[in-house]
C-alpha positions as CSV (number, residue, x, y, z in Angstrom):
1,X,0.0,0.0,0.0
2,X,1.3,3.4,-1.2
3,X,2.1,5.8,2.4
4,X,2.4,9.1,0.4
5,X,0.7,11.8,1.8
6,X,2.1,14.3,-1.0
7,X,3.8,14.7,-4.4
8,X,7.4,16.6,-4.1
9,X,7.9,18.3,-7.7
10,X,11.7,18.2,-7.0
11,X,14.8,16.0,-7.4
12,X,16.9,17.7,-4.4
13,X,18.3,14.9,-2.0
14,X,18.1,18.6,0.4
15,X,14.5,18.9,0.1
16,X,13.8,15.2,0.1
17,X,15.6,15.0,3.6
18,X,13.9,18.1,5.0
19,X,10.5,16.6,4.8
20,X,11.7,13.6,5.9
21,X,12.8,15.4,9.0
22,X,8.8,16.3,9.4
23,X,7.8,12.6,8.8
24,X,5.9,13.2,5.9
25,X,5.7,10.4,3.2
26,X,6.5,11.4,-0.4
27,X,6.9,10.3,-4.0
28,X,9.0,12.5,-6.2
29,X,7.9,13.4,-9.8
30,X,10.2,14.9,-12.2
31,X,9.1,17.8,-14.8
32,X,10.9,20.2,-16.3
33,X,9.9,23.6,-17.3
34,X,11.4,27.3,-18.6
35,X,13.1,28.7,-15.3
36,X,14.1,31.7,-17.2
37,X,12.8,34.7,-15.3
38,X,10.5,37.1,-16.9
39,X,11.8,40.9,-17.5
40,X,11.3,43.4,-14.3
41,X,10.6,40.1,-12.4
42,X,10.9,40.4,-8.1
43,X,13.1,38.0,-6.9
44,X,10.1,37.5,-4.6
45,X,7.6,37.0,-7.3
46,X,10.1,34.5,-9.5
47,X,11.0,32.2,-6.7
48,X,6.5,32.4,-5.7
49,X,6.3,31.6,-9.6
50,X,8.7,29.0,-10.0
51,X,7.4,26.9,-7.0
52,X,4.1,27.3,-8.7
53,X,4.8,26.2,-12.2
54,X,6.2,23.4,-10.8
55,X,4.0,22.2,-8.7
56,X,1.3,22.7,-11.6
57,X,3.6,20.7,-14.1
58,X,4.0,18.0,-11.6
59,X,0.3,17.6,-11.7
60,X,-0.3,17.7,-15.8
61,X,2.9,15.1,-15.8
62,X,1.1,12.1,-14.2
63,X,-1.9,9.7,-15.0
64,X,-3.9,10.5,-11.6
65,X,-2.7,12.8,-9.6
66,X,-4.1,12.1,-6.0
67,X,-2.5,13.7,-3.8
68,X,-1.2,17.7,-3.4
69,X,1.9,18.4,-5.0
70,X,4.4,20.2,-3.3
71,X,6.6,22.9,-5.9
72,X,9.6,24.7,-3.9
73,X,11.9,27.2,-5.5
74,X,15.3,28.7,-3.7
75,X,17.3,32.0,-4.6
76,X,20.5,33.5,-3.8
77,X,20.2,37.7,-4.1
78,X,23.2,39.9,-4.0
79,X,22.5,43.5,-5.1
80,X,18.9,42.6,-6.5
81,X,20.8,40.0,-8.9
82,X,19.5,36.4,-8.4
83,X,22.8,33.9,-8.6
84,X,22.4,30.9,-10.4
85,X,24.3,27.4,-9.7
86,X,28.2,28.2,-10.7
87,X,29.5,27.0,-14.6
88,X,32.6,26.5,-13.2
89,X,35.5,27.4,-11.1
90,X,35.9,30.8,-11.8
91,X,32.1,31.6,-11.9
92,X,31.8,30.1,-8.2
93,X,35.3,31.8,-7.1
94,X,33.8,35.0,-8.3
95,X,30.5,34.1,-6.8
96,X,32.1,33.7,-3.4
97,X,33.9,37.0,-3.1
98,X,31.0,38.6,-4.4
99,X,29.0,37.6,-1.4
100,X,32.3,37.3,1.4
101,X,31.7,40.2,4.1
102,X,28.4,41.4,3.4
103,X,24.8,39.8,3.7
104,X,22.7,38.7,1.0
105,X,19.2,37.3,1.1
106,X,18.3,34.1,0.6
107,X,14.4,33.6,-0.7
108,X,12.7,30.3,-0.8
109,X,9.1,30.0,-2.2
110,X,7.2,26.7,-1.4
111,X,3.9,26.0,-3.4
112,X,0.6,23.5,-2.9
113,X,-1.3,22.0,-5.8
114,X,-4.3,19.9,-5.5
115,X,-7.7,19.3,-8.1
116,X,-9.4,22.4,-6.5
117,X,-6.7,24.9,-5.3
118,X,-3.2,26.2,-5.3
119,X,-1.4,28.5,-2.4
120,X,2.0,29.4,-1.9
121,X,4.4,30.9,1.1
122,X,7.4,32.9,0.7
123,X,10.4,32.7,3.2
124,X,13.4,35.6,3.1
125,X,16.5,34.9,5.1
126,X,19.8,37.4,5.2
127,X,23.1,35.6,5.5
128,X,26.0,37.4,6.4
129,X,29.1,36.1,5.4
130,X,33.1,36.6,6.7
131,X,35.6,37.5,4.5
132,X,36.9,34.8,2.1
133,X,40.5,34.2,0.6
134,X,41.2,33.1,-3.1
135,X,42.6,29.8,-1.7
136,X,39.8,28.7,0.7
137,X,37.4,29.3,-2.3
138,X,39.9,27.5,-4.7
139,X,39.9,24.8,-1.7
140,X,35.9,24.8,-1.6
141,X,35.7,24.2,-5.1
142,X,37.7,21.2,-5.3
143,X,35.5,19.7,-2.2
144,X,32.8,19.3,-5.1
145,X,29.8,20.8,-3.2
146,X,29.4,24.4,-4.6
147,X,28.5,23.0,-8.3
148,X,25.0,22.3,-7.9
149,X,23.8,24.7,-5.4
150,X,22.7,28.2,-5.8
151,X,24.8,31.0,-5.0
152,X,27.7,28.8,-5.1
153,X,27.6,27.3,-1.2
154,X,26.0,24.8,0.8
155,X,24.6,25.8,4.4
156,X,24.3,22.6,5.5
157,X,28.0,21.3,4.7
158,X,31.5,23.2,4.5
159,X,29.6,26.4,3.8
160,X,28.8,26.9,6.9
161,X,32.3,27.8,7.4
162,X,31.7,31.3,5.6
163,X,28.7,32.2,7.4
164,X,29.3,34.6,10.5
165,X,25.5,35.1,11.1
166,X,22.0,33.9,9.8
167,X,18.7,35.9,10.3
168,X,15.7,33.8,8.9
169,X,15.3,30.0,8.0
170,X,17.8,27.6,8.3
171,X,15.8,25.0,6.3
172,X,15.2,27.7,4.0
173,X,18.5,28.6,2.9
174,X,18.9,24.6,2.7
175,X,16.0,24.4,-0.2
176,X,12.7,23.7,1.8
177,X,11.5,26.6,4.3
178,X,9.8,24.3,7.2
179,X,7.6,26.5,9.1
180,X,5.9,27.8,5.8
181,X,5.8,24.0,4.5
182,X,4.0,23.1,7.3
183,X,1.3,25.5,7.1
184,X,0.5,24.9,3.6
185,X,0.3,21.2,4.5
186,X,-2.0,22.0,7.2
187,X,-3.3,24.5,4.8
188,X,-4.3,21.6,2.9
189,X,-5.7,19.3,5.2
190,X,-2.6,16.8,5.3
191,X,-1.8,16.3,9.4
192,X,1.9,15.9,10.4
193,X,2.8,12.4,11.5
194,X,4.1,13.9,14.8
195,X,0.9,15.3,15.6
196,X,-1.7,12.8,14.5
197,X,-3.1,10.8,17.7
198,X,-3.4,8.1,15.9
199,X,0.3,7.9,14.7
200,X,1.4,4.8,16.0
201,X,5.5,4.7,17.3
């Protein structure tokens, strides 16, 4: 018997383990779609988009879709400028000393689909890193983890090294805002394992 409570529109092993960490069943369905953002396009209103449109591709993607689907999307902002997953070296060296001493925002948009309705919540975080030298970025790069993350770093593994202070989510900046997830999920009528009386141990 199938123990999915929800859809998760992603592929990230980050946002796979972060509802995990809430108990809450999943199957993953893969879609892709245009992440390009559209011109004078908020940060705010791209990431609130992109968690949307994938959510809603999600659902068109499969035979009966049953349960909500969850869309999430997560930026990196420096100077209004939304930073994209490095091409290489250089890009995430330069990426690095772009954001070393100063504090950027880091916004995560999270997104419900069912049959009837849709709703989204937006979570802004500001991370303020500490000064970074060529050779600890040359030595980051070679660890392998900034090449498929956003804005070049990880929070949740060496990256943490560069951060001095973090105002906001935690599981945000990771992929997968938590507080906002859950109230959507509530939003939508699906109970947290944690806090059902009937969940057995």
């Amino acid at each position: 018997m199938n123990s999915a409570l929800i859809y998760l529109v992603s592929q990230s092993p980050r946002r796979r383990e972060l509802l995990w960490q809430l108990g809450i069943e999943h199957e993953v369905v893969v879609t892709e779609i245009d992440e390009a953002p559209h011109a004078d396009e908020s940060p705010e209103r791209y990431v609130t988009r992109m968690a949307l449109e994938k959510a809603r591709a999600g659902r068109v993607g499969l035979a009966v879709a049953d349960k909500p689907l969850l869309g999430a999307d997560t930026s990196v902002v420096v100077d209004g400028e939304i930073l994209g997953k490095p091409n290489d070296e250089a890009d995430a060296r330069q990426m690095l000393h772009r954001l070393a001493g100063r504090t950027h925002r880091v916004i995560s948009g999270v997104a419900l689909v069912d049959g009837s309705s849709e709703a989204s919540r937006l979570s802004v975080s500001r991370v303020t890193f500490r000064a970074i030298s060529d050779e600890e970025a040359r030595g980051y790069w070679r660890s392998g983890e900034p090449q498929d993350k956003a804005g070049g770093y990880g929070i949740q593994g060496l990256g943490a090294l560069f951060i001095e202070r973090l105002d906001g989510s935690y599981s945000g900046v990771m992929g997968l805002p938590l507080f906002e997830t859950a109230a959507l999920l509530h939003e939508f009528g699906v109970q947290l394992p944690v806090f059902n009386a009937n969940h057995a141990e």
